[in-house]
C-alpha positions in Angstrom: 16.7 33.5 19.6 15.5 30.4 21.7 11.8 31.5 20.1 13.1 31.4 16.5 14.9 28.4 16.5 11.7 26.9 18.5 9.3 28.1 15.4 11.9 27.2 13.1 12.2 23.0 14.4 8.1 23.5 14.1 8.0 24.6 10.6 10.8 21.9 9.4 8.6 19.5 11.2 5.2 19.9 9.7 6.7 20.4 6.2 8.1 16.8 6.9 4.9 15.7 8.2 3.2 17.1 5.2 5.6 15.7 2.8 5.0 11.9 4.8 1.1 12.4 4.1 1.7 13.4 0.6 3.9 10.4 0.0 1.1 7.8 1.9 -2.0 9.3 -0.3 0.0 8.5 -3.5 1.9 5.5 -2.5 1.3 1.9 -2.1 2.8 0.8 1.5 3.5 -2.8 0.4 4.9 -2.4 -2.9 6.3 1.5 -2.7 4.8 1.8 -6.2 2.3 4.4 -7.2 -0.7 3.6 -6.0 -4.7 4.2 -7.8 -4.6 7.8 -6.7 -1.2 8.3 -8.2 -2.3 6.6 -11.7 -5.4 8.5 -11.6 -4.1 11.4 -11.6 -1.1 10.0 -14.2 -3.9 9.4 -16.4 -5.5 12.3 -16.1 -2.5 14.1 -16.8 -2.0 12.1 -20.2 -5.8 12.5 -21.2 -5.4 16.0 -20.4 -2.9 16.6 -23.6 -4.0 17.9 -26.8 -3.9 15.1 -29.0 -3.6 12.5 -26.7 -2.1 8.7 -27.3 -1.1 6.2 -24.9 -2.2 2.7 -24.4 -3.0 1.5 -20.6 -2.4 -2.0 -19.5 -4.3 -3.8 -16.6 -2.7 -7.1 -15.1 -4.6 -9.2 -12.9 -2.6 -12.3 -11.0 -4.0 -15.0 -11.4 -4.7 -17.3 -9.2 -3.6 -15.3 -6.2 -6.3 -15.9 -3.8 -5.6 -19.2 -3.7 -1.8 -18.5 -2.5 -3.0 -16.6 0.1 -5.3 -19.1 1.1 -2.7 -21.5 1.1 0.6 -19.6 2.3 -1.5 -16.9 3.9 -1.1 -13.2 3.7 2.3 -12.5 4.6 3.9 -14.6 2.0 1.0 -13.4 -0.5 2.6 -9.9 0.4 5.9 -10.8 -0.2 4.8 -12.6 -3.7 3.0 -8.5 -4.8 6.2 -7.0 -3.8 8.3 -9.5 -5.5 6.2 -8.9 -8.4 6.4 -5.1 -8.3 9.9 -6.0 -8.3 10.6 -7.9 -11.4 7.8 -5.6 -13.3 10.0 -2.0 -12.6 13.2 -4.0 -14.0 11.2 -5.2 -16.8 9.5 -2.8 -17.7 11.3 0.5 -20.1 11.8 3.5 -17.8 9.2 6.1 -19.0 6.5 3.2 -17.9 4.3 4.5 -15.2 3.9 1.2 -13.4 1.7 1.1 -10.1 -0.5 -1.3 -7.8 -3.9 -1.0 -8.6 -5.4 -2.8 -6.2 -4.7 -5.6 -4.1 -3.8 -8.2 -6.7 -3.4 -5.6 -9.6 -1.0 -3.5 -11.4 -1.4 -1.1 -13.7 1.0 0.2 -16.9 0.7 3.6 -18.3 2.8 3.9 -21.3 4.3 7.1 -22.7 2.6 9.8 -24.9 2.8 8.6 -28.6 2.6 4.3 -27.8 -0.2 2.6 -29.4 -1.6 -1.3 -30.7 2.7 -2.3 -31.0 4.1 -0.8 -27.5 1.1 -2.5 -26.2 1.6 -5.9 -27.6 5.5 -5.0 -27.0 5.1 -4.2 -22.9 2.2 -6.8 -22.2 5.0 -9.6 -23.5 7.6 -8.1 -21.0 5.4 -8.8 -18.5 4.1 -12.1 -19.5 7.9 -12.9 -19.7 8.9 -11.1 -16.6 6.4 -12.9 -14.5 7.4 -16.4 -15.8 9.6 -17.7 -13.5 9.1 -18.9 -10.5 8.2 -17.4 -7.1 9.7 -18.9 -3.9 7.6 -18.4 -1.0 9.3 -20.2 2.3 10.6 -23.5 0.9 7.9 -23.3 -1.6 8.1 -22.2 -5.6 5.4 -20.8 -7.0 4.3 -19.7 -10.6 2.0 -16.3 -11.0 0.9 -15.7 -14.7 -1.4 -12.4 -15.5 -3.5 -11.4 -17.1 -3.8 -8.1 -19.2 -6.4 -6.1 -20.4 -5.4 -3.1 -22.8 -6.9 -0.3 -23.8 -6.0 2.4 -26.2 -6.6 6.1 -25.8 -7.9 8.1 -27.8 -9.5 5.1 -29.3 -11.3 3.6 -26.8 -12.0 7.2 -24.6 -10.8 10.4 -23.7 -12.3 10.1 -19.7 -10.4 8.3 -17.0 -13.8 6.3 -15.9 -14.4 5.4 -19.4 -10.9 4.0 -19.7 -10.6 2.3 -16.5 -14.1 0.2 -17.2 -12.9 -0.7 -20.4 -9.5 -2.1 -19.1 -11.2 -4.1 -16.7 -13.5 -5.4 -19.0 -10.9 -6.8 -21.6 -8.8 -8.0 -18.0 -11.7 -9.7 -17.2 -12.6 -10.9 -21.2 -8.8 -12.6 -21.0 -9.9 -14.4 -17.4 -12.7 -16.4 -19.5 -10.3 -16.9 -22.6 -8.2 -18.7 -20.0 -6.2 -16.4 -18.2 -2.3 -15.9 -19.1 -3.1 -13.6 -22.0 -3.1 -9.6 -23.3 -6.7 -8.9 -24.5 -7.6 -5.6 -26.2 -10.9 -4.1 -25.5 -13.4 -4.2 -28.6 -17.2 -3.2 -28.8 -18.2 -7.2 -27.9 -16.9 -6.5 -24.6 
């Protein structure tokens, strides 16, 4: 009896163990969004259906190397959590929203949204990040910027996709930041 229950604890332990890995390889630490592996593989799923249409939006926040430069990286971690924050309240429920990378985010919208849910979520989160951020005794503003791309319309590959949202991203960065642009062949 001592045996089983012995194998029994070991069992319940590396299934917990294994569940902990799984949940650090698809989410971010900081923010406890989804992280790039997890939107990958959202995205895959999406371009994976017959049919597919869904539009992708990539925010970058501005200006944010300069807070951590000048608040340093603890507060500049508490600023992408706060953000993560506000963005999953804004945001409509069947949004897959996840950190991209270390100042990005990234929105996966439902099966069916095109050119209007776009526009419609990339002004949530224009509004959403707004207001001020209060870091110590000091406010700060964050605006983004958003690139958006449109599947089937602008690929049906997750590479593809993921290029082209970070062109238009960085397209809105030279158009002078604070601002959803769409990717188009000029890009």
């Amino acid at each position: 009896v001592a045996r089983l229950v012995v194998l029994a604890e070991r069992v319940r332990e590396r299934r917990l163990a294994e569940a902990r890995l799984q949940r650090m390889a698809m989410v971010d630490e900081l923010t406890s969004l989804p992280n790039r592996r997890a939107s990958q593989f959202r995205i895959d799923e999406g371009l994976a259906v017959a049919d597919a249409q869904f539009g992708i939006l990539l925010i970058d926040l501005d200006g944010f190397k300069e807070i951590n430069d000048s608040y340093g990286h603890d507060h500049g971690d508490e600023i992408l959590t706060a953000v993560g924050q506000r963005l999953r309240k804004s945001l409509p429920e069947d949004a897959f929203l996840a950190r991209w990378g270390s100042d990005e985010f990234l929105v996966v919208l439902p099966q069916g949204s095109g050119d209007t849910e776009v526009r419609s979520s990339a002004q949530i989160v224009l509004a959403a990040l707004a207001g001020r951020f209060e870091i110590g005794l000091h406010e700060v503003r964050i605006t983004p910027t958003i690139g958006a791309v449109l599947v089937p319309q602008d690929g049906s590959d997750f590479s593809l996709v993921m290029r082209k949202a970070d062109s238009a991203m960085y397209a809105g960065k030279d158009r002078g930041r604070n601002c959803l642009v769409f990717f188009d062949s000029s890009l």
